[in-house]
C-alpha positions in Angstrom: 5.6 4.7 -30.6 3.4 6.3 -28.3 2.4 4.0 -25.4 -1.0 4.1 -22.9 -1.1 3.8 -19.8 -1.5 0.6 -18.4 -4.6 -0.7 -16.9 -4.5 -2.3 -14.3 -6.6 -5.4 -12.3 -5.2 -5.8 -9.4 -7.4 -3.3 -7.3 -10.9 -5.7 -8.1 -8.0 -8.2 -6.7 -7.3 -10.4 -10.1 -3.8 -12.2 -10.3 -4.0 -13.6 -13.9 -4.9 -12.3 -17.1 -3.8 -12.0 -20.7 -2.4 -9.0 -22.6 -0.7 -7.7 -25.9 3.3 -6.4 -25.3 3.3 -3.2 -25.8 7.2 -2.3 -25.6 10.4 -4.6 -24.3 13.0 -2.1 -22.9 16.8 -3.1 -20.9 17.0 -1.7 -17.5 19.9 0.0 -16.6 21.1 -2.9 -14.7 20.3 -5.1 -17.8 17.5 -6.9 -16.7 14.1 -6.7 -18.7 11.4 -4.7 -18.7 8.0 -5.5 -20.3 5.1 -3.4 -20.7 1.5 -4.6 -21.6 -2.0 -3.1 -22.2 -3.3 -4.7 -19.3 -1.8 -6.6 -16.3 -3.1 -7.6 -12.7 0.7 -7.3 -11.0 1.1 -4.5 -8.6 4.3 -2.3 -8.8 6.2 -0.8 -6.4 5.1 2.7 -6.0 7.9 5.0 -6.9 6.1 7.9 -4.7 5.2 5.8 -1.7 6.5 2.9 -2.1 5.0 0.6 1.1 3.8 -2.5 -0.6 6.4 -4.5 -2.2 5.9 -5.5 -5.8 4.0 -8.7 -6.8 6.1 -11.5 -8.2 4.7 -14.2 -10.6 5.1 -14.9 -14.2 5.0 -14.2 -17.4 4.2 -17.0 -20.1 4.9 -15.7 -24.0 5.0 -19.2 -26.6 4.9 -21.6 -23.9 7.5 -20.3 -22.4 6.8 -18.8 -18.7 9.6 -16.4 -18.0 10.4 -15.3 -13.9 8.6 -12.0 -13.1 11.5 -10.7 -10.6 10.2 -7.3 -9.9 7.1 -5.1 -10.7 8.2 -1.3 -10.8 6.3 1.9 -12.3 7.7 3.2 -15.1 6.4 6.8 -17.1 6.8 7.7 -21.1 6.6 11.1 -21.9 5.1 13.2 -24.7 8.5 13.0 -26.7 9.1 9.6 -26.4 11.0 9.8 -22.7 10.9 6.6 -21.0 11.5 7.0 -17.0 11.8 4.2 -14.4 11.1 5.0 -10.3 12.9 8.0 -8.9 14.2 9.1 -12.6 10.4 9.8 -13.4 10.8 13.8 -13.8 7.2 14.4 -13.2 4.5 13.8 -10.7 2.6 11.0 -10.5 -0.4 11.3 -12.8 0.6 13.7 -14.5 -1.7 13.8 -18.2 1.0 14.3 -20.7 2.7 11.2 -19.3 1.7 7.5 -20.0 1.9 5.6 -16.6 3.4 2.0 -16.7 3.6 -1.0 -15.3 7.1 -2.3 -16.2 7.3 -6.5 -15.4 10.7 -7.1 -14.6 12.6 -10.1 -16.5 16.1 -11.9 -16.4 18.1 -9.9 -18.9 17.4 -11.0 -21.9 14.7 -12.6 -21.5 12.5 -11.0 -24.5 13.4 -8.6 -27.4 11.5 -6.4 -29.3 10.0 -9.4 -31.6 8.0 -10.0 -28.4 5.7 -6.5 -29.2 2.8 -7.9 -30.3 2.3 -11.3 -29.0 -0.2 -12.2 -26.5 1.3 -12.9 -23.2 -0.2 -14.7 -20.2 0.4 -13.1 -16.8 0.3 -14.7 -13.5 0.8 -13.0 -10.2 2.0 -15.5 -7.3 -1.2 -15.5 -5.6 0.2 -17.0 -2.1 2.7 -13.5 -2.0 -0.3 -11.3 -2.7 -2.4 -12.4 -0.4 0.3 -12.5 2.1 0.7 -8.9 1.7 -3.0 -7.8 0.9 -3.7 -8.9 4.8 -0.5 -6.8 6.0 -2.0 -3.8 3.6 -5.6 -4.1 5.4 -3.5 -4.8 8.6 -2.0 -1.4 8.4 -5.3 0.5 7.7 -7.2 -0.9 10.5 -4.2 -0.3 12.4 -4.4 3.2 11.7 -7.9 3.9 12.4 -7.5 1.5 16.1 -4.4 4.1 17.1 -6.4 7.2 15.9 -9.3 6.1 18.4 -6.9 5.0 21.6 -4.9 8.4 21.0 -7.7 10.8 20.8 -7.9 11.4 24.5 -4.4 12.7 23.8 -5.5 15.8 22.0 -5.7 19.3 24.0 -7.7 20.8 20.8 -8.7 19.9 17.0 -5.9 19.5 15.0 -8.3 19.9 12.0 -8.0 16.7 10.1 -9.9 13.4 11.5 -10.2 10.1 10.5 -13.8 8.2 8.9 -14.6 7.3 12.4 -14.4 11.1 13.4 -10.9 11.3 15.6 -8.3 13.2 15.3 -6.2 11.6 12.5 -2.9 11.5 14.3 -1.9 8.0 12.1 -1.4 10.6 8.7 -0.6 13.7 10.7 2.3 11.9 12.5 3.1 9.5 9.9 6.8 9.5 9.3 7.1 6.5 7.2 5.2 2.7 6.7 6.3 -0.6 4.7 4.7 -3.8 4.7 6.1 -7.4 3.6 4.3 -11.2 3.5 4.8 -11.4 7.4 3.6 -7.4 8.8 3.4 -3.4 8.4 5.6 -1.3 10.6 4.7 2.1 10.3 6.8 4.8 12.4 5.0 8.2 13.9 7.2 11.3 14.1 6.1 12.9 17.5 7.5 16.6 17.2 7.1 20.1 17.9 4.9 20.6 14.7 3.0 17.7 16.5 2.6 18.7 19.3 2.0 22.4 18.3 -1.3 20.7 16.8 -2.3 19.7 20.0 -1.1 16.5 21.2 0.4 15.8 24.2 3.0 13.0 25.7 3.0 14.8 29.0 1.1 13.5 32.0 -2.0 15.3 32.6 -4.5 15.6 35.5 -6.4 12.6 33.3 -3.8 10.9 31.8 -0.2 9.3 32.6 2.6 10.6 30.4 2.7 8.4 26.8 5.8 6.3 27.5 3.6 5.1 31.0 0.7 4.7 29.2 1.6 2.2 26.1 1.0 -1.0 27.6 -2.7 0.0 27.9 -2.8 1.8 25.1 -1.5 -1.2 23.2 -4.1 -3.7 24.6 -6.6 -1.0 23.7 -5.3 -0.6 20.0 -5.5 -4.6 19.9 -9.0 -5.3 21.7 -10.3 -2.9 18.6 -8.5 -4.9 16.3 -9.6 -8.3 17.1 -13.5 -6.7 17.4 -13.4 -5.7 13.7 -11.7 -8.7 12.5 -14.3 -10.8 14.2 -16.9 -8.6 12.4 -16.3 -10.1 9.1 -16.7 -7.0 7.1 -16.3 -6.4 3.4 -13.6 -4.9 2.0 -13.2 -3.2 -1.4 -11.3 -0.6 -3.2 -13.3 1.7 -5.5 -11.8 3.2 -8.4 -12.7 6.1 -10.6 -10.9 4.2 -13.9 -9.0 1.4 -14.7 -5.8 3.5 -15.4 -2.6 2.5 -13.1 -2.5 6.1 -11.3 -6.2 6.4 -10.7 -6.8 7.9 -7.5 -8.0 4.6 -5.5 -9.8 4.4 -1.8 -10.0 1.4 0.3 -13.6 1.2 1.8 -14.7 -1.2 4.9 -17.7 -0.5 6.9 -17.3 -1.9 10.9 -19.9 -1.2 13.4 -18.3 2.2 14.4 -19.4 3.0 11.0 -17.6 2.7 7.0 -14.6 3.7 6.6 -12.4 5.0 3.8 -8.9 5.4 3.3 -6.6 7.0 0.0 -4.9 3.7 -1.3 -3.1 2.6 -4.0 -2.6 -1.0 -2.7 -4.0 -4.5 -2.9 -6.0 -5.9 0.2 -8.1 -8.7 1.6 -11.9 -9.3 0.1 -13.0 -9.6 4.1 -11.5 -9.1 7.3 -12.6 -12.7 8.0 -10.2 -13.9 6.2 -7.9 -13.0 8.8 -8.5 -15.1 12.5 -6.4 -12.5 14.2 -4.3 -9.3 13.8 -2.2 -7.7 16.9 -0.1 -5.0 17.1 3.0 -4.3 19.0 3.8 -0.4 20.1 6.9 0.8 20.7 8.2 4.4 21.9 12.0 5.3 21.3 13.9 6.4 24.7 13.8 10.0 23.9 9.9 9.6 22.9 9.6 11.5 19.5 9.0 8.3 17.5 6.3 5.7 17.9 6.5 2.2 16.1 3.7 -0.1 15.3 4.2 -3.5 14.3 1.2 -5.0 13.2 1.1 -9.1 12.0 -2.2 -10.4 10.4 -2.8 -14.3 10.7 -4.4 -15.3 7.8 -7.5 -17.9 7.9 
């Protein structure tokens, strides 16, 4: 059976909803994976996988069965079905059906479940746990990009909404988020610095490792002035299809920004009553950490 791809709620940020099962398929590790038309559960993404997956439930008869995992699965023109890093294509690609796969206790459903109606529920307390480390690590990035742009001998030729040097995706070496923070970890290198920035003391500026301290109280003063701004956020969407390219929009008074996203977030940055950020540079000074912990209203 050919199968669509799934479409998905959670970007408008909707943790319940009701769908047909589509297909009931045993992971390798014999748990269960369920697909259905329509879900509001984010998976992990198999490409970049920084947000964890939503837990919750799924309810088929009266019976609500554990949702243990959410992953993003792929079924291919000749009836392939992929899961994660097996998927043999790129994400999105048009001959592929994109999935969400809600993972089960093995055994949980069979294929008599295709069909039926089932009622999904995504553990609303987790998501919005994570949504404010998701909108944590955004602002984040665009608070680092403005402390750091004195840093810049020329223009690396990729800048942020808020017009500075983008250093957050042109040194980004990796980023995860869980219920409690993001950490995201900048790769400062030669291809780096090649670009133009610089770690080096100048006539202006102390070397990097003397300057975090300030830079960090800099990186936080931005973050508590937007937070206290009380903006909107919202992701906009070209389609309700799971690999729809998705961008995460907030307008503070520097001006709106916009950021490439596949994630779920907060509906205002009021709903957060602070978010801080603790920078770290390793000894030999090629990697930068952030730590970044929302606290929700």
């Amino acid at each position: 059976m050919s199968l669509p791809t799934t479409h998905v709620s959670f970007p408008a940020g909707e943790v319940a909803g009701e769908s047909p099962v589509l297909a009931v398929h045993a992971l390798p590790d014999g748990r269960t994976a369920v697909v259905t038309a329509a879900t509001p559960f984010h998976p992990v993404d198999h490409t970049w996988p920084d947000q964890p997956a939503d837990h919750g439930t799924l309810t088929l008869d009266g019976t609500a069965h554990p949702v243990l995992d959410c992953l993003t699965g792929a079924h291919g023109p000749d009836g392939e079905f992929a899961v994660g890093a097996d998927i043999p294509v790129r994400r999105g690609d048009e001959d592929w059906a994109w999935l969400v796969l809600h993972v089960l206790p093995a055994g949980a459903l069979g294929p008599e479940a295709v069909g039926r109606t089932a009622r999904l529920a995504v553990d609303a307390d987790r998501r919005a746990a994570l949504s404010a480390s998701h909108t944590g690590c955004h602002l984040l990035a665009l608070a680092l990009n403005a402390a750091l742009a004195p840093r810049w001998r020329k223009d690396p030729g990729r800048a942020d909404a808020l017009g500075h040097p983008d250093f957050d995706s042109l040194a980004m070496d990796g980023s995860v988020m869980d219920t409690a923070a993001s950490t995201d970890t900048y790769r400062i290198g030669k291809s780096l610095k090649k670009k133009g920035f610089t770690t080096e003391a100048t006539d202006t500026l102390p070397a990097l490792a003397d300057a975090l301290p300030a830079l960090t109280t800099e990186v936080n003063a931005h973050l508590a002035a937007w937070v206290a701004a009380d903006a909107p956020v919202r992701i906009d969407t070209p389609g309700p299809g799971l690999t729809a390219r998705r961008r995460w929009h907030t307008d503070l008074p520097e001006g709106p920004a916009a950021i490439a996203c596949g994630g779920t977030h907060l509906h205002r940055l009021g709903e957060l009553t602070a978010l801080r950020t603790e920078l770290a540079l390793s000894p030999d000074g090629t990697e930068l950490t952030a730590v970044t912990t929302p606290v929700r209203a």
